[in-house]
N, C-alpha and C positions, 0 to 999 in steps of 0.2 A: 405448567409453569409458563407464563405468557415471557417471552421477549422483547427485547428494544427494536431488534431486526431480525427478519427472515432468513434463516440461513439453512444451507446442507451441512453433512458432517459425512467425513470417510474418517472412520476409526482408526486407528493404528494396528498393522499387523505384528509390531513386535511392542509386547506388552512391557512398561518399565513399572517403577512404583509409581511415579509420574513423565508423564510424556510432555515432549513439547507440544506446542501450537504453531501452526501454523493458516494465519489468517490472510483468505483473497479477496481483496475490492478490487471489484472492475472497473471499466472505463464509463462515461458521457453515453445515455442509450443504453444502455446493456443490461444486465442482468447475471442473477448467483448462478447458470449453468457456463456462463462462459469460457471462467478460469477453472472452474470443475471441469472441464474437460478434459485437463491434463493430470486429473487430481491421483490418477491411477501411479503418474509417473514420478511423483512425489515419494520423501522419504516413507519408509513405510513405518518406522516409528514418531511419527508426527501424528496429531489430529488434523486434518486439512480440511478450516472449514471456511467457506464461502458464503459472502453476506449481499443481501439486496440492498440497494443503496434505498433510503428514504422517498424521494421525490420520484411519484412515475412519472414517465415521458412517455405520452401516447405512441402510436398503439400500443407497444409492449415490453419497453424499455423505463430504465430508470437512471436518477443522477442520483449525484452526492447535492450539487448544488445547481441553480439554472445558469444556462451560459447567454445573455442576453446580447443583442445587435442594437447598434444604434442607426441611423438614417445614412452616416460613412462607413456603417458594414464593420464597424470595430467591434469588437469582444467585451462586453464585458460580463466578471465572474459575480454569482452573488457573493459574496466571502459571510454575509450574514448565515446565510443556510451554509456554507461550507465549516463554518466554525460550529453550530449545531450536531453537524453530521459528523465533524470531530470529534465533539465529545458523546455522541450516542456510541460510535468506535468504542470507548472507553468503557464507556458502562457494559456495552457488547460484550468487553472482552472481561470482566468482573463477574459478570451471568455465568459465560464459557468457563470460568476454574471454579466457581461456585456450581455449576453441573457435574464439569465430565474431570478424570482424575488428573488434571493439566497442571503442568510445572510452573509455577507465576514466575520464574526467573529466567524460561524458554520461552516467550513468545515472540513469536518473528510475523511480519509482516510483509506480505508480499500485493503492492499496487500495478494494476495499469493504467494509464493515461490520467483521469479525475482522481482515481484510485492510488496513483502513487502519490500526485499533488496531497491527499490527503494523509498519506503513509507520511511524510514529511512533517505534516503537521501533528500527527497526533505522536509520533517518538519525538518531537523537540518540544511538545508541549509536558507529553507526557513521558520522559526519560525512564524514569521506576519500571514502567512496565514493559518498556521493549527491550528484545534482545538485538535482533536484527532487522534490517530493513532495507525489502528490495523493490528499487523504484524504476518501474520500466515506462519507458514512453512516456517520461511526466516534467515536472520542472517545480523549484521551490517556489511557493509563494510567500512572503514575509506576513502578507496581512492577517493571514488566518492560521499564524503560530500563537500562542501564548504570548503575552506582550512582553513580559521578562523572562525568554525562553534562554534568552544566555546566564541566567544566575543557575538557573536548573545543573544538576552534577547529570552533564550528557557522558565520563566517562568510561559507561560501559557500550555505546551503541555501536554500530558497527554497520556501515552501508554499502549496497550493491547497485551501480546505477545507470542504467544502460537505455541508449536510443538509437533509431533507426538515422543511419545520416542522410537520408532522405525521405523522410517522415513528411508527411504532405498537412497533417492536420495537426501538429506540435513541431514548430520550429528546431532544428535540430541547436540551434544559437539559442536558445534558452534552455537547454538544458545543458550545455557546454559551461554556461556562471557555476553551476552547481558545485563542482570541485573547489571552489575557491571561495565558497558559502562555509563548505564542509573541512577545508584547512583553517579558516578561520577561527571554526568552532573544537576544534584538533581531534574531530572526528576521522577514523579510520575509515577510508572507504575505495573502491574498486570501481572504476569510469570505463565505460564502456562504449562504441559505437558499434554496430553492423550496419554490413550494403544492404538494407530496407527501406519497407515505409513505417505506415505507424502499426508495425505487428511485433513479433517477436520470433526471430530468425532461428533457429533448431542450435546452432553453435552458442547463442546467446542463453537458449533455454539447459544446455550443458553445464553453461561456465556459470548460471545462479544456481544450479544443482549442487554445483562443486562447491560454494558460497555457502549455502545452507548446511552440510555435511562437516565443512569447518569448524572446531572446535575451537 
């Protein structure tokens, strides 16, 4: 059975009738053994599975979307491929409960950096299918939500969202709007900073552990 993405899977060691899901997108560059790395320390009644973003980036890295520079060295994102790779997310995760025995009312999503800008986008495009969602190191982007993402019933989401306050390659000021994106929408959600850059500090990786185990 062919896929939409590449991805690893750690099974769950404690078997339910359905388990939840738990899905990793990495960052800009990167690739599905990244956030697998920790996949051991994850709940052990989860699926924990981790996906290759679409676009490779030579040598051996991949995106969600390109991050192009202009001639004054500004950013900019494709949101064209980043809305694509939103919805491949989607279909992704349609495959993963149509395979393996996963609960459609337990998926949680866990991003970093590109990876959480897309976790953003794909629970306020797509409400129905997420449970929770933990966005480290990233920042909301408006353009590549769902164009009427506030009609959507976002009542059940529930967000986790943490950055380094000295994050060198994501502004810690852009991910500081976020709270105020997320009361707006009167979504529940937990703000976060640690003394880093753009990684994920060990007390950070506790307190989305404790997040995830929340009922």
């Amino acid at each position: 059975m062919s896929h939409s993405l590449f991805y690893l899977v750690r099974e769950p060691e404690v078997i339910l009738e359905k388990n939840p899901m738990l899905l990793l997108l990495h960052g800009y560059g990167s690739n599905e053994e990244d956030l697998f790395s920790f996949a051991s320390e994850l709940p052990k009644t989860h699926y924990v599975i981790s996906v290759r973003a679409p676009y490779p980036l030579p040598p051996y890295g991949n995106a969600w979307y390109a991050i192009n520079f202009d001639a004054d060295q500004n950013k900019f994102s494709d949101d064209q491929q980043a809305i694509t790779s939103r919805d491949l997310i989607v279909q992704f995760i349609d495959e993963m409960i149509a395979q393996y025995p996963i609960d459609a009312h337990k998926v949680s999503l866990l991003g970093f950096s590109q990876g959480a800008i897309l976790s953003y986008a794909v629970s306020l495009s797509y409400p129905e299918k997420i449970d929770k969602t933990i966005a480290l190191s990233g920042y909301f982007n408006p353009n590549i939500v769902a164009p009427d993402y506030r009609n959507n019933d976002l009542s059940k989401l529930r967000f986790f969202v943490s950055h380094g306050s000295v994050d060198q390659v994501v502004p810690v000021e852009w991910a500081r709007k976020t709270p105020a994106v997320l009361e707006s929408l009167h979504i529940p959600f937990e703000y976060k900073e640690y003394p880093v850059g753009h990684g994920v500090a060990p007390q950070n990786f506790k307190d989305l552990l404790q997040f995830i185990l929340k009922e």
